[in-house]
C-alpha positions in Angstrom: 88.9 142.5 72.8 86.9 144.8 75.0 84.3 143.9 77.4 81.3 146.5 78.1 79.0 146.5 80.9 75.8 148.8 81.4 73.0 148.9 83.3 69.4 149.4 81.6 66.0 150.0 82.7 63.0 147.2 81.7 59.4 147.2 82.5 57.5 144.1 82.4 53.9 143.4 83.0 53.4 140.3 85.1 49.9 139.0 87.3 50.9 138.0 90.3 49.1 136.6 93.5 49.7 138.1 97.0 47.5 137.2 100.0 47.0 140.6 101.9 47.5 140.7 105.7 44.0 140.3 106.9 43.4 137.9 104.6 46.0 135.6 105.7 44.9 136.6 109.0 41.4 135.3 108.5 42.7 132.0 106.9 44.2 131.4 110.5 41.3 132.1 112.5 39.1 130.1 110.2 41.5 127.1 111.2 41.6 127.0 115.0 39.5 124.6 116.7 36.9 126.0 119.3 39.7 125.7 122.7 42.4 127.5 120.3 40.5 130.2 119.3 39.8 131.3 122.7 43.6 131.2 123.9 43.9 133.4 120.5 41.2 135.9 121.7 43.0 136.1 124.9 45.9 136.9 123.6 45.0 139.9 121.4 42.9 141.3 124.6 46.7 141.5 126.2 48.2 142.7 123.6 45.9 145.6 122.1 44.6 148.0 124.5 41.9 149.1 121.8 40.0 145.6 122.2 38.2 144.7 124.8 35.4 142.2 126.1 32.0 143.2 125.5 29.0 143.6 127.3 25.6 142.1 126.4 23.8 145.4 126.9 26.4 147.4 125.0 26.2 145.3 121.9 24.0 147.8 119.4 26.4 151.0 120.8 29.7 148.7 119.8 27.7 147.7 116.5 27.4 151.8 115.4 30.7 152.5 116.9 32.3 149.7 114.5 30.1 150.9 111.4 32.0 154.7 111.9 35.7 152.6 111.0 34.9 150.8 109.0 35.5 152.8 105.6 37.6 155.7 107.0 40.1 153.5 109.0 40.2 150.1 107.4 41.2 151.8 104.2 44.0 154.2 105.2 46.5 151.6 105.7 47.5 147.9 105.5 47.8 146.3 108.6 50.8 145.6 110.5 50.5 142.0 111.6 54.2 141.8 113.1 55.3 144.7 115.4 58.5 145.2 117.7 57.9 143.0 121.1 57.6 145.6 123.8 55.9 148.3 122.2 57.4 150.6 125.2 57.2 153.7 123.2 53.2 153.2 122.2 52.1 153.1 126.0 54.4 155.6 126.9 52.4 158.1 124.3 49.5 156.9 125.5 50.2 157.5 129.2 50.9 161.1 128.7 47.6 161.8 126.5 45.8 162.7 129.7 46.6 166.6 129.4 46.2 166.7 125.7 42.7 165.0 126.0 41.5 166.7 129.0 39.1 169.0 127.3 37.6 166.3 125.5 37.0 163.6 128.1 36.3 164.2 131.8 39.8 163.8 133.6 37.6 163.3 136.6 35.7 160.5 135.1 37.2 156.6 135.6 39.5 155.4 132.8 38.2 152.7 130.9 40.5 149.4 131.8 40.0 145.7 131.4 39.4 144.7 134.5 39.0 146.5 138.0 42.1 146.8 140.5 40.1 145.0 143.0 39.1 142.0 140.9 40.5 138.5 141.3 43.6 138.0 139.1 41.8 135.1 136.5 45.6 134.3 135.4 46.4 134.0 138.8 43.6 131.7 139.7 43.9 129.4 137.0 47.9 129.1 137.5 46.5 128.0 141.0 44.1 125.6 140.0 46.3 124.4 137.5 47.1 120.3 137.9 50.4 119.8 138.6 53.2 118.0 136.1 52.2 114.1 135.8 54.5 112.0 138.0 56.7 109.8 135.4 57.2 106.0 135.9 60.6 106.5 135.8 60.0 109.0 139.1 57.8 106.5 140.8 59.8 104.0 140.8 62.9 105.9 141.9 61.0 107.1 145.1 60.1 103.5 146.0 63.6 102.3 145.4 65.2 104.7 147.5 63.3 103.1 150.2 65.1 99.9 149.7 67.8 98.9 152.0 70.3 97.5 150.2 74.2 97.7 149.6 75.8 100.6 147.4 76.3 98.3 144.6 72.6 96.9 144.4 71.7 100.9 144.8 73.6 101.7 142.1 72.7 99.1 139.6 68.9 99.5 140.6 69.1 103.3 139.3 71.2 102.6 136.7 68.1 99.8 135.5 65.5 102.0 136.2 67.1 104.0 133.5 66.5 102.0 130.9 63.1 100.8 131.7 60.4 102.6 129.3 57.1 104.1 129.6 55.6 100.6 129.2 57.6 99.1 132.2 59.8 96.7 130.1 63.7 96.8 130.6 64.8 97.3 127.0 68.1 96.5 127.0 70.0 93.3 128.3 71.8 93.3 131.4 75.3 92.8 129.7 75.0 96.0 128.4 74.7 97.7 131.6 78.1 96.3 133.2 81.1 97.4 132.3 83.4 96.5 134.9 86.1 99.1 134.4 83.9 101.7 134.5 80.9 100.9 136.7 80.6 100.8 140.6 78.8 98.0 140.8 79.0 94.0 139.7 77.4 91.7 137.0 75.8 89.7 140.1 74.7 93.3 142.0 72.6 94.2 138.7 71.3 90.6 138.8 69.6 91.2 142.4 68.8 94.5 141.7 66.9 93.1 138.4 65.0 90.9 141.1 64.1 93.4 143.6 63.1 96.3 140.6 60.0 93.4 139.6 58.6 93.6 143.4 58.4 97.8 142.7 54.9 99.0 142.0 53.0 98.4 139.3 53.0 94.8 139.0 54.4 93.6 136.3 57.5 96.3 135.6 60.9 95.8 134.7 60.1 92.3 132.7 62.4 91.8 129.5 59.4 90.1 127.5 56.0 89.5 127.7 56.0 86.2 128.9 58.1 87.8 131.9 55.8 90.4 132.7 52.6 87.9 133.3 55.1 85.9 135.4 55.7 88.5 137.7 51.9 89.5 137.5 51.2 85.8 138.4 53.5 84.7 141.1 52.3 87.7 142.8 48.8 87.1 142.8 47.1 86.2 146.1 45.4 83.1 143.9 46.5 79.8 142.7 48.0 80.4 139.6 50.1 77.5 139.0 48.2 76.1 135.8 48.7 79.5 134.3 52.2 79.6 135.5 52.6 76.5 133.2 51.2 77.5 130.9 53.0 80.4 130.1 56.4 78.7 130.9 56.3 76.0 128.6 53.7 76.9 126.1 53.9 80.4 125.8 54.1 80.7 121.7 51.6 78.0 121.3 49.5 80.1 123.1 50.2 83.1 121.0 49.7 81.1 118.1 46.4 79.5 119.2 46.8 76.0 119.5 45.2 75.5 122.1 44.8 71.0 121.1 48.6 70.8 121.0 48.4 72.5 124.6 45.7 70.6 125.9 47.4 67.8 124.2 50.9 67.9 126.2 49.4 69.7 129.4 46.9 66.5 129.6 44.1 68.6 130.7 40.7 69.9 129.1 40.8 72.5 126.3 38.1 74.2 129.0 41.0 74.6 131.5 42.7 76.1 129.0 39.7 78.8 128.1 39.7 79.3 131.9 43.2 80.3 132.1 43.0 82.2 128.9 40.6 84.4 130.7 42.7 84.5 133.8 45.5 85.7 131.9 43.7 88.5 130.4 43.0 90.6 133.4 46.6 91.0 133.5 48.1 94.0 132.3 50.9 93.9 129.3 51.6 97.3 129.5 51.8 98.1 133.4 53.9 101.3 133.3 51.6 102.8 132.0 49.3 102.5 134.6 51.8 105.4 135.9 53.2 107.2 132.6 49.8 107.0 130.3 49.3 110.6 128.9 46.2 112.5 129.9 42.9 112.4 127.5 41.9 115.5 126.7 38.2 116.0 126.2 36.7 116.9 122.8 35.2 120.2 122.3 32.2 120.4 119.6 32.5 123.8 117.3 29.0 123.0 116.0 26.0 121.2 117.1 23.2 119.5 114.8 20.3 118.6 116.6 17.0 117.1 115.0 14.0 118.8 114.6 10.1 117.4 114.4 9.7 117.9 110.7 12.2 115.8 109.8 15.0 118.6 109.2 18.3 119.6 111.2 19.6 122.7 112.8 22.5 123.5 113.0 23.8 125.8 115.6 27.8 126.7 116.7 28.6 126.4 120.0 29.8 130.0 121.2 28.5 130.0 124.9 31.9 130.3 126.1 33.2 132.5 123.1 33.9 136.2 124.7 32.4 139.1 122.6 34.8 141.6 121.4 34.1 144.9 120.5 36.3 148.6 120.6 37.0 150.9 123.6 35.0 154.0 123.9 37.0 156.3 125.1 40.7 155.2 122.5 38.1 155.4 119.4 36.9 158.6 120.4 40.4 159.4 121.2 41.4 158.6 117.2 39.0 160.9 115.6 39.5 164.0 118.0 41.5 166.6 116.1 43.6 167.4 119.5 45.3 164.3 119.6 48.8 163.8 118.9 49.4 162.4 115.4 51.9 160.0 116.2 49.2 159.0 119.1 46.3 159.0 116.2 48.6 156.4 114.0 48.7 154.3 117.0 45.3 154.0 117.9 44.1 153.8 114.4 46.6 151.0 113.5 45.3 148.8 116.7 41.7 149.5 115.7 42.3 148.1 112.5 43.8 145.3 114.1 41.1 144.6 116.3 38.4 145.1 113.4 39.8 142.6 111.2 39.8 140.2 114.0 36.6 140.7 114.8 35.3 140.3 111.7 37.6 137.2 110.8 36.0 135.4 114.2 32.3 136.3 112.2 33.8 134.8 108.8 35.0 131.7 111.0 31.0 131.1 112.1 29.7 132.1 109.1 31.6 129.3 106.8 31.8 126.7 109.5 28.1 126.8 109.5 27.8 126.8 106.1 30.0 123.9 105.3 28.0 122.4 108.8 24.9 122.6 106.8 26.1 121.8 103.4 27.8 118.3 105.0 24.1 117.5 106.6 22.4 118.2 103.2 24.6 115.9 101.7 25.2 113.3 104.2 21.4 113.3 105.4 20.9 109.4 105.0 23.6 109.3 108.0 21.9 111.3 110.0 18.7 109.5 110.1 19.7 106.0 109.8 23.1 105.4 111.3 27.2 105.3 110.2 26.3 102.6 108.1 24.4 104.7 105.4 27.8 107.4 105.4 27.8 108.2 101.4 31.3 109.2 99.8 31.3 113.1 99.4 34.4 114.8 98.0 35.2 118.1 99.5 35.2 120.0 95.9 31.2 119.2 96.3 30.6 121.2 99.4 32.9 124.0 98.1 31.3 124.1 95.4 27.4 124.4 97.4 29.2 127.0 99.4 30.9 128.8 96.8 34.0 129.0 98.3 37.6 127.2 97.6 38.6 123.8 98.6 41.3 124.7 100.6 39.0 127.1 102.7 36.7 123.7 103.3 39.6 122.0 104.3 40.7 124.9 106.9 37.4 125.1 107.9 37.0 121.7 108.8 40.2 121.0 110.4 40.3 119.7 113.7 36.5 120.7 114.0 34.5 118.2 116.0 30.4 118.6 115.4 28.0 117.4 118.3 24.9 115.1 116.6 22.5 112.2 117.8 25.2 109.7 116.2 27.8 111.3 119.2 30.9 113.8 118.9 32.5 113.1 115.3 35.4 114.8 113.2 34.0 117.0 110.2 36.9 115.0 108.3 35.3 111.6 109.1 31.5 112.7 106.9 34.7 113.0 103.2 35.6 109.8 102.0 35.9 107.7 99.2 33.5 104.7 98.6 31.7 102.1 96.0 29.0 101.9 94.5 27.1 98.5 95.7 24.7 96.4 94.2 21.9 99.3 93.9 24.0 101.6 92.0 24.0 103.7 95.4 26.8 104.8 96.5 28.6 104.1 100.0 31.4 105.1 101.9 34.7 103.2 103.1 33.4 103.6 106.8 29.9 101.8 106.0 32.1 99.2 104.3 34.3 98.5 107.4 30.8 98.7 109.7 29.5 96.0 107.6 32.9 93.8 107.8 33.0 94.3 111.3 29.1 93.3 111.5 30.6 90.0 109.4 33.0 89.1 112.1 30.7 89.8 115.1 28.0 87.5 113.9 30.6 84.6 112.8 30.5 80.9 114.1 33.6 81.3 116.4 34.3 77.6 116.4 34.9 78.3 112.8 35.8 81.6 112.0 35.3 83.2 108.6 38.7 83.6 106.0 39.1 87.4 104.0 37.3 85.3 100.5 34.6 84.0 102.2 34.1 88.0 104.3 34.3 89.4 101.0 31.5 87.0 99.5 29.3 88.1 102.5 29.8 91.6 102.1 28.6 90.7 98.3 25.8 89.4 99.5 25.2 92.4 101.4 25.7 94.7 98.6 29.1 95.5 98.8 30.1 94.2 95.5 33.2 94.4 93.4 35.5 94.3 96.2 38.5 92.6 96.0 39.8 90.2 98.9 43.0 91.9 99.4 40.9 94.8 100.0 39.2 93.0 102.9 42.6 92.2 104.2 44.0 95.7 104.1 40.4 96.7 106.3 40.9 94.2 108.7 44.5 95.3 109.3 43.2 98.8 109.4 40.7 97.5 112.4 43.5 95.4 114.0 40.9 92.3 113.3 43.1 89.2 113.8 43.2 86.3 110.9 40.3 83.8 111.0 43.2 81.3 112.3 43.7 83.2 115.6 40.0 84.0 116.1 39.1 80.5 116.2 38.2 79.6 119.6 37.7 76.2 121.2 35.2 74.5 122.5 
């Protein structure tokens, strides 16, 4: 039996969807927060010599120039969003186009650059005023321990527990596990001092095993009396944390107002002390739009561009591209970063364009908020504001990602105005986040001496509105809000 094999020829029609290149590149601009886009800008003024910071003045001349490319250029060719690194070749060509373009342009006239030989290095200056690295807890304590005089072996083991003390200045491991006396150069009773001395190191409090250890350290170096507190956390330590405060008062033979007192001794301590040292940096918030309130009632909605650069083409490469002397492979060049630079442009000017509409579409919708407060936040699904602003979902979702807007209320995510909610007693309704404002209203304005269970929350939030919500759903809030049980709230007269 014989086997044949052949090739053949098939055509099939098939739809299929492809994204082009400035398309996708649009989707990415549209995405960047305000502080991201900028560092993007920067980067395609270093790496296209076409584009170029523009002035105020010359803003109508860079207008017309752009108008003159955009049919004859942007349509030639797809853009190449991927090229080789160095690009060696392409500044070669255009380094020797001064005798080919001398009859066009004035060789005696000043080339156009970015930025004048003479001018203060900006990358320079910032690498200058740039803070330096944070200095780690681990680091801070090392330099204060090498200070110590003590014997090789208490040296040793010091480092070696300094190792193993984390960002929060506990010790998280037991001392056992840091001897090994074959293979360590330093004893069981060497880590033991070491242990001792480590807890004297700056900040207060570091190198405790528990937290019961750390206050001790915290309170036997205090320039105050601390003794009742001292007890208190020594023998009573989990019937603190479990808030019986009678038992206490009980076996302490003192006043349940002694214990209040040393309650609020004991909370000016710090339970994380390392990271008085290791805490990382808050960065500040930037606002991509701004809604301010007007007389009439209305909003406006502005973005916040002070600090956005303007872009726009270089004269003297544009020209350059259309004049018939130029080199070809020079031409395909020039033309291939102009279309680069276009379609950046013009994706920075979509970016504005839908984040203001979305901006304004949100207000519309969420207009309650603005005037009265987070309380009166209404659910609104994203498929409504795409649908006001005709665009897809996924483009309001990259649009609003993380976007910060500036309003009376503060500096809020766009994320936090889409949400689920209820409808309350009214048959309006309202959103998750006016549902945990109202619970945490609840707790605030509770008898303390008696503090209010999740069933008995949930029937005031009734009787606020809120109805139809279940009491594991108040639990699952107050877990969300870190809202202790009623049992550990009580407090004691």
């Amino acid at each position: 039996m014989r086997m044949r094999m052949e090739m053949m020829g098939q055509m099939r029609l098939e739809q299929r969807m492809k994204l082009a290149p400035h398309m996708i590149q649009s989707m990415e601009i549209l995405q960047l927060p305000l502080l991201a886009l900028q560092e993007r800008i920067e980067q395609e003024l270093n790496s296209n010599p076409v584009l170029e910071l523009e002035e105020p003045e010359a803003l109508e001349d860079a207008e017309e120039r752009q108008d003159d490319f955009d049919d004859d250029v942007l349509a030639e060719t797809d853009m190449v969003i991927a090229t080789d690194s160095d690009k060696v070749n392409d500044f070669e060509r255009l380094d020797s186009l001064g005798s080919e373009f001398r009859d066009v342009i004035n060789p005696s006239a000043p080339m156009p650059s970015k930025g004048a030989g003479d001018e203060v290095d900006s990358k320079l200056q910032a690498l200058k005023n740039t803070a330096a690295l944070p200095h780690s807890l681990h680091e801070h304590l090392l330099d204060q321990w090498r200070l110590l005089d003590v014997t090789d072996g208490v040296k040793n083991a010091g480092e070696r527990i300094i190792d193993y003390i984390d960002n929060r200045g506990f010790l998280s491991v037991h001392l056992e596990q840091l001897h090994n006396k074959d293979k360590t150069d330093y004893s069981y009773d060497d880590l033991v001092t070491a242990l001792e001395l480590a807890q004297t190191l700056e900040p207060t409090g570091v190198g405790a095993r528990d937290l019961a250890e750390c206050l001790l350290i915290q309170l036997s170096q205090s320039p105050d009396d601390r003794r009742f507190e001292l007890t208190l956390i020594e023998k009573h330590m989990d019937a603190l944390l479990e808030n019986r405060l009678p038992e206490i008062a009980k076996k302490m033979h003192c006043s349940l107002d002694q214990i209040n007192l040393a309650i609020e001794h004991l909370s000016r301590l710090d339970t994380s002390p390392g990271l008085q040292v290791s805490q990382s940096p808050n960065y500040p918030i930037t606002p991509d739009v701004i809604v301010e309130a007007q007389e009439d009632g209305d909003y406006l909605v502005r973005m916040v561009d002070a600090n956005m650069p303007g872009l726009r083409l270089n004269d003297y490469y544009t020209d350059m591209a259309k004049d018939r002397q130029t080199a070809e492979a020079t031409k395909k060049f020039l033309r291939t970063n102009i279309r680069s630079a276009q379609w950046i442009m013009v994706a920075i000017e979509q970016r504005k364009n839908t984040l203001l509409r979305v901006t304004r579409a949100i207000v519309k919708h969420q207009k309650e908020f603005f005037d009265e407060g987070p309380a009166h936040l209404r659910p609104l699904p994203m498929a409504k504001v795409a649908e006001d602003v005709g665009v897809h979902v996924a483009t309001v979702s990259r649009a609003v990602s993380g976007k910060y807007m500036q309003c009376p209320w503060g500096i809020l995510s766009l994320r936090k105005f889409f949400s689920g909610g209820k409808e309350d007693a009214s048959g309006q309704e309202r959103s998750w986040e006016a549902i945990r404002i109202q619970l945490q209203r609840i707790i605030d304005d509770e008898d303390k001496s008696k503090p209010l269970n999740d069933d008995h929350i949930r029937k005031k939030l009734t009787e606020a509105g809120f109805s139809k919500i279940a009491r594991r759903t108040v639990a699952k809030y107050r877990g969300i809000m870190n809202i202790p049980t009623a049992r550990f709230r009580k407090k004691y007269a």
